[in-house]
DSSP file (Angstrom, degrees, kcal/mol; ACC not computed):
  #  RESIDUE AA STRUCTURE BP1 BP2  ACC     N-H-->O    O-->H-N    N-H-->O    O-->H-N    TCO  KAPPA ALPHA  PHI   PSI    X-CA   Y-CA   Z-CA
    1    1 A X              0   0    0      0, 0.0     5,-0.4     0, 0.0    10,-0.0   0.000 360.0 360.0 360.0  -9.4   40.8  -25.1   42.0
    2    2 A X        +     0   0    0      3,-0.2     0, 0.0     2,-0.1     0, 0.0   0.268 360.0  43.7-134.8  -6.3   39.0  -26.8   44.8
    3    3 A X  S    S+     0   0    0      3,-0.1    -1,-0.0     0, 0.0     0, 0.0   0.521 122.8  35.5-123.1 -14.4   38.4  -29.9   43.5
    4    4 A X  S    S-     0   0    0      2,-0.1    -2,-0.1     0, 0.0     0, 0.0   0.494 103.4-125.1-115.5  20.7   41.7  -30.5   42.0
    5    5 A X        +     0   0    0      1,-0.2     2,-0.8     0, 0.0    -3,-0.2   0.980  53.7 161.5  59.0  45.2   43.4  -28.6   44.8
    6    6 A X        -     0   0    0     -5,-0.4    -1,-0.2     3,-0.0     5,-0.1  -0.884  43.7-112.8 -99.0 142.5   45.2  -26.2   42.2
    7    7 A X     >  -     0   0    0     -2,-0.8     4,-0.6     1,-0.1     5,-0.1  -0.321  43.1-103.3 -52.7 154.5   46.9  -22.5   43.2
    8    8 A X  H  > S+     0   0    0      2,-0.2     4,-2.4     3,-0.1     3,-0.3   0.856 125.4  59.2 -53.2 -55.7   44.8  -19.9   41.4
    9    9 A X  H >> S+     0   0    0      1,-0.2     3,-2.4     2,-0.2     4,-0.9   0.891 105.6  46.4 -14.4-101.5   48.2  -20.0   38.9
   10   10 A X  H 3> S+     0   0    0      1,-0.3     4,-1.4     2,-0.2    -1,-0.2   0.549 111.4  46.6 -43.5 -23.8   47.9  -23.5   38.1
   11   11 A X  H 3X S+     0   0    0     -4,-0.6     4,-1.4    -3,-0.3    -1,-0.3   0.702 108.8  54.2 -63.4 -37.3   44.3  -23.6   37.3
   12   12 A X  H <X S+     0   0    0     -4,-2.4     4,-0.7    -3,-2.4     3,-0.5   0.969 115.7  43.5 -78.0 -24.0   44.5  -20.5   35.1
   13   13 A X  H >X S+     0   0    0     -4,-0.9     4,-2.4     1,-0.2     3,-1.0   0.969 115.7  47.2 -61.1 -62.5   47.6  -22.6   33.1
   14   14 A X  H 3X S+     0   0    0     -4,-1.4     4,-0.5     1,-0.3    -1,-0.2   0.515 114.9  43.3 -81.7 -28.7   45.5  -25.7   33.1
   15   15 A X  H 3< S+     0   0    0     -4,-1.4     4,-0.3    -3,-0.5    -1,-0.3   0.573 114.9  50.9-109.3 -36.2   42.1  -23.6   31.8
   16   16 A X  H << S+     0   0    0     -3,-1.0    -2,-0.2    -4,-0.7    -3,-0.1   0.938 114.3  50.9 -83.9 -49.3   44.6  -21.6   29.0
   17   17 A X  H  < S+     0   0    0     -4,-2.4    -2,-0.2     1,-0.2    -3,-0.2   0.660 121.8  25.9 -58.2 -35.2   45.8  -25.6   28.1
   18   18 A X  S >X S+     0   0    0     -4,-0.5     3,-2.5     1,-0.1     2,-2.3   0.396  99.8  76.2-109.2 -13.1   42.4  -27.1   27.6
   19   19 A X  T 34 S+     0   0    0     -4,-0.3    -1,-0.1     1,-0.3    -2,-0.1   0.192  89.9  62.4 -79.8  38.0   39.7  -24.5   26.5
   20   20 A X  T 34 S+     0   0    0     -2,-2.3    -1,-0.3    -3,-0.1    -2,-0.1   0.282  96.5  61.8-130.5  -6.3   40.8  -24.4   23.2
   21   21 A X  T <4 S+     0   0    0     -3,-2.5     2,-0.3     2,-0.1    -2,-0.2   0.333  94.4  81.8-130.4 -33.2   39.8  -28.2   23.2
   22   22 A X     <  -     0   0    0     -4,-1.1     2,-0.3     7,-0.1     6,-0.1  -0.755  63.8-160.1-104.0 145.1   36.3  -27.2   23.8
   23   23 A X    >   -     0   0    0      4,-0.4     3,-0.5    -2,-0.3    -2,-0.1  -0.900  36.5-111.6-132.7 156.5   33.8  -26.0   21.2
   24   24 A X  T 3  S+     0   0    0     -2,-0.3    -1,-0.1     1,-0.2    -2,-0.0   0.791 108.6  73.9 -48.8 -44.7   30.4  -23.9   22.2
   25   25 A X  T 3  S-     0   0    0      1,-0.1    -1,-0.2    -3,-0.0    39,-0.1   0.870 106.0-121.0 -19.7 -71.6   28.4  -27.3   21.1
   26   26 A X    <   +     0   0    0     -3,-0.5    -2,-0.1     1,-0.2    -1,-0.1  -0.069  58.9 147.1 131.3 -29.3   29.2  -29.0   23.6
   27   27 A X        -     0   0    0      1,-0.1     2,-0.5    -5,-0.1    -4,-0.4   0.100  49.6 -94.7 -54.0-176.2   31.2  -32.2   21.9
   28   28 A X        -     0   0    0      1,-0.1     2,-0.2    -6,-0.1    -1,-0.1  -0.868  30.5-111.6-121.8 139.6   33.8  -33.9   23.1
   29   29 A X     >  -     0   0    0     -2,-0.5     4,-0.6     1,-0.1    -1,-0.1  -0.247  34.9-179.9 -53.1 106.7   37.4  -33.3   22.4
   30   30 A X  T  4  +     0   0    0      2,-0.2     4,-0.2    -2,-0.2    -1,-0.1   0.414  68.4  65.8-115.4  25.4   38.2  -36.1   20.6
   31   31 A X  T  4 S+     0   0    0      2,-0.1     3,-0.5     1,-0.1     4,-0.3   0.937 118.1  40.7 -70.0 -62.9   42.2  -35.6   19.7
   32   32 A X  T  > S+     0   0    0      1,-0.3     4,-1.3     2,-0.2    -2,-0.2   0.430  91.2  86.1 -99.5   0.2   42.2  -36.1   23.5
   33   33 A X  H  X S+     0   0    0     -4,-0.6     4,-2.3     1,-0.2     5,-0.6   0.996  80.9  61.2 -59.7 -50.8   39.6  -38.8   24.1
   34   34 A X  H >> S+     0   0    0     -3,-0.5     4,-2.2     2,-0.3     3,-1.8   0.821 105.1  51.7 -31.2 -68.4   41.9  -41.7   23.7
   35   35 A X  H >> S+     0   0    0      1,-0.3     3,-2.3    -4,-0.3     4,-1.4   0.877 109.0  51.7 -27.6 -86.6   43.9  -40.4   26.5
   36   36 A X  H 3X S+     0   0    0     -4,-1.3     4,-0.9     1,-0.3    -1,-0.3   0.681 105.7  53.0 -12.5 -50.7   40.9  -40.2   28.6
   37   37 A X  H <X S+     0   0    0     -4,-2.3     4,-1.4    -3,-1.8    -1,-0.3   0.715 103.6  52.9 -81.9 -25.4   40.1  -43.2   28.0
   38   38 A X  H << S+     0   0    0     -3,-2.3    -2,-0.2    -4,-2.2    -1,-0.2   0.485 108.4  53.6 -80.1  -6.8   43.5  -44.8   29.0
   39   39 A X  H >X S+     0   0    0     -4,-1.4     4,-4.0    -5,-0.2     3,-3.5   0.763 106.5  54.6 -56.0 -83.0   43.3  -43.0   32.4
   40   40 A X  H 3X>S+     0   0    0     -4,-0.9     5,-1.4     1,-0.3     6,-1.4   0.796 115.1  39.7   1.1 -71.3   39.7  -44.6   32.8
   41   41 A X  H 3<5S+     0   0    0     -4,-1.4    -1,-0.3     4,-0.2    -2,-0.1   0.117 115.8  44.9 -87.9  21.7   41.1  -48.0   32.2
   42   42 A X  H <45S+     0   0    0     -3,-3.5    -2,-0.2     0, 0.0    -1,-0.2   0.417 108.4  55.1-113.8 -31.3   44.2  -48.0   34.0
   43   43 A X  H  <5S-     0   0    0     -4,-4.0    -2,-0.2     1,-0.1    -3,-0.1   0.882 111.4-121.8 -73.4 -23.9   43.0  -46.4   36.9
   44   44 A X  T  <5S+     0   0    0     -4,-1.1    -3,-0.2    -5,-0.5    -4,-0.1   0.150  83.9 113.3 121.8   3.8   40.2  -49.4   37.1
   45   45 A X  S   <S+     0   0    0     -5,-1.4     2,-0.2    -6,-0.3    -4,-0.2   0.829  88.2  31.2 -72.0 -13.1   36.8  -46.7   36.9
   46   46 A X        -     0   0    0     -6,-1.4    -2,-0.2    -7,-0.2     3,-0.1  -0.833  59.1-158.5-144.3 162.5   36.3  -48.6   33.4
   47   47 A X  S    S-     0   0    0     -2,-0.2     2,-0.2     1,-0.2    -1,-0.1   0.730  83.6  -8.4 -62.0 -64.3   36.8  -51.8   31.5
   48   48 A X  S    S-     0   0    0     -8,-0.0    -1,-0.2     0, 0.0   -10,-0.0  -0.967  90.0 -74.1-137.3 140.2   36.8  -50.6   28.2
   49   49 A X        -     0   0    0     -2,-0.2     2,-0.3    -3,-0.1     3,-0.1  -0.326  52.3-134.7 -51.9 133.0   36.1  -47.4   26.4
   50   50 A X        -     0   0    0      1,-0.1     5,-0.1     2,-0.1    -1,-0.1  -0.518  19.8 -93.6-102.2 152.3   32.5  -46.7   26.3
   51   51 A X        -     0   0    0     -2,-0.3    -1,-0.1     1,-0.2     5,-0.0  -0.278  30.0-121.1 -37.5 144.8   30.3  -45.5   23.3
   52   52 A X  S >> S+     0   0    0      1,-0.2     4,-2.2     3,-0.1     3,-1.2   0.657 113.8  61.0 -59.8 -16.8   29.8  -42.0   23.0
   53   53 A X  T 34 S+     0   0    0      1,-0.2    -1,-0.2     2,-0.2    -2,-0.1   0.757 104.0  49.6 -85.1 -32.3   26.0  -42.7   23.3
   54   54 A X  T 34 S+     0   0    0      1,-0.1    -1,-0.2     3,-0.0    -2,-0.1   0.649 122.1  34.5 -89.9  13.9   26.6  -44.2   26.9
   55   55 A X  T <4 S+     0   0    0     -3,-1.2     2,-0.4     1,-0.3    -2,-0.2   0.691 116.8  50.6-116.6 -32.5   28.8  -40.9   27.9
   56   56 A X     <  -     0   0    0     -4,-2.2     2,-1.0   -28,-0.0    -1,-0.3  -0.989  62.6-149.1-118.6 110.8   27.1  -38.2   26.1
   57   57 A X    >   -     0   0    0     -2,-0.4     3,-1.1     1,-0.2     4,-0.3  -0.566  22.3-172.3 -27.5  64.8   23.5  -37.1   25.8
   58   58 A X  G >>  +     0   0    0     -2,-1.0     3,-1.5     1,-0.3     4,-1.3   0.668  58.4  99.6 -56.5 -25.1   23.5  -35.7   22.2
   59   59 A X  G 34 S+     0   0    0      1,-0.3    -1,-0.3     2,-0.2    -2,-0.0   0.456  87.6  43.8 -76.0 -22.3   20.2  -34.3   22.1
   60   60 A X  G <4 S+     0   0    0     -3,-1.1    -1,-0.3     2,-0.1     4,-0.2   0.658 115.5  48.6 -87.7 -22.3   21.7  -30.6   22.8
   61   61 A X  T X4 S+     0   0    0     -3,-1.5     3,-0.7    -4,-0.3     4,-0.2   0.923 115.9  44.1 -41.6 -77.1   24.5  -31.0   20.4
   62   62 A X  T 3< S+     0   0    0     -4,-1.3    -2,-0.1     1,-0.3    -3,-0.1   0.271 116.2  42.3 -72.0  -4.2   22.3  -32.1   18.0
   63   63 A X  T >> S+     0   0    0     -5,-0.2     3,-2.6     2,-0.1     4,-0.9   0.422  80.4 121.8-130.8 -12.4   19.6  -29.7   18.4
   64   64 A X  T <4  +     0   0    0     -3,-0.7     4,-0.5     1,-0.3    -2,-0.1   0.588  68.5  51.4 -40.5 -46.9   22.1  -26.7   18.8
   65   65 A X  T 34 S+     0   0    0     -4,-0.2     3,-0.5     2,-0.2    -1,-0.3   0.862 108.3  61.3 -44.6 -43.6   20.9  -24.4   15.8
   66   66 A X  T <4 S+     0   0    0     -3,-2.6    -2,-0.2     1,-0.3    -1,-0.2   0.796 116.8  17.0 -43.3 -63.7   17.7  -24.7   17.2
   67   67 A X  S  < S+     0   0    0     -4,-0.9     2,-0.3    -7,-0.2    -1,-0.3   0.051  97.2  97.9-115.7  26.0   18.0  -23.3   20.5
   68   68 A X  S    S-     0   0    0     -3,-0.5     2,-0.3    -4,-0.5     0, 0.0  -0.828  80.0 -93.3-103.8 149.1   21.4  -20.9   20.7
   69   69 A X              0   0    0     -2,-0.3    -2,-0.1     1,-0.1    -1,-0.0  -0.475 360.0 360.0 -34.8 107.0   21.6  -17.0   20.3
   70   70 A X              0   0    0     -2,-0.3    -1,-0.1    -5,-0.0    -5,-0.0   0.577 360.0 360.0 -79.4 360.0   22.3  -16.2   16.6
C-alpha cells in the first residue's frame, strides 16, 4: 500500500489477483513473466530480458526439500 500508494481496498484486490501466481518455492510466475518483461523494456530499466540466472538466486528453490517444514 505504501509503496504503490494503494487504498487498503485496492491492495487487498491486487494481493487476491496475484498470490495465486505465487508458489511456497519461491519461483517465478512464468505465465506472467513475458509481461514483466515488456514493462522492463518499454519503460527503459532493461534492454532485453534477462536470464533467470541473472534475476534469481536459485539456490533456495533448488534446495527447498532440504530446508522447509514437512
Amino acid at each position: 500500500m505504501d509503496q504503490l500508494k494503494y487504498s487498503k481496498e485496492d491492495a487487498e484486490r491486487a494481493y487476491d489477483d496475484v498470490i495465486n501466481s505465487f508458489n511456497e518455492r519461491g519461483t517465478l510466475p512464468t505465465k506472467w513473466m513475458p509481461v514483466f518483461w515488456e514493462i522492463a523494456v518499454a519503460s527503459g530499466d532493461v534492454k532485453q530480458a534477462w536470464p533467470e540466472s541473472q534475476l534469481l538466486d536459485r539456490r533456495f528453490i533448488d534446495t527447498f526439500d532440504q530446508w522447509a517444514p514437512k
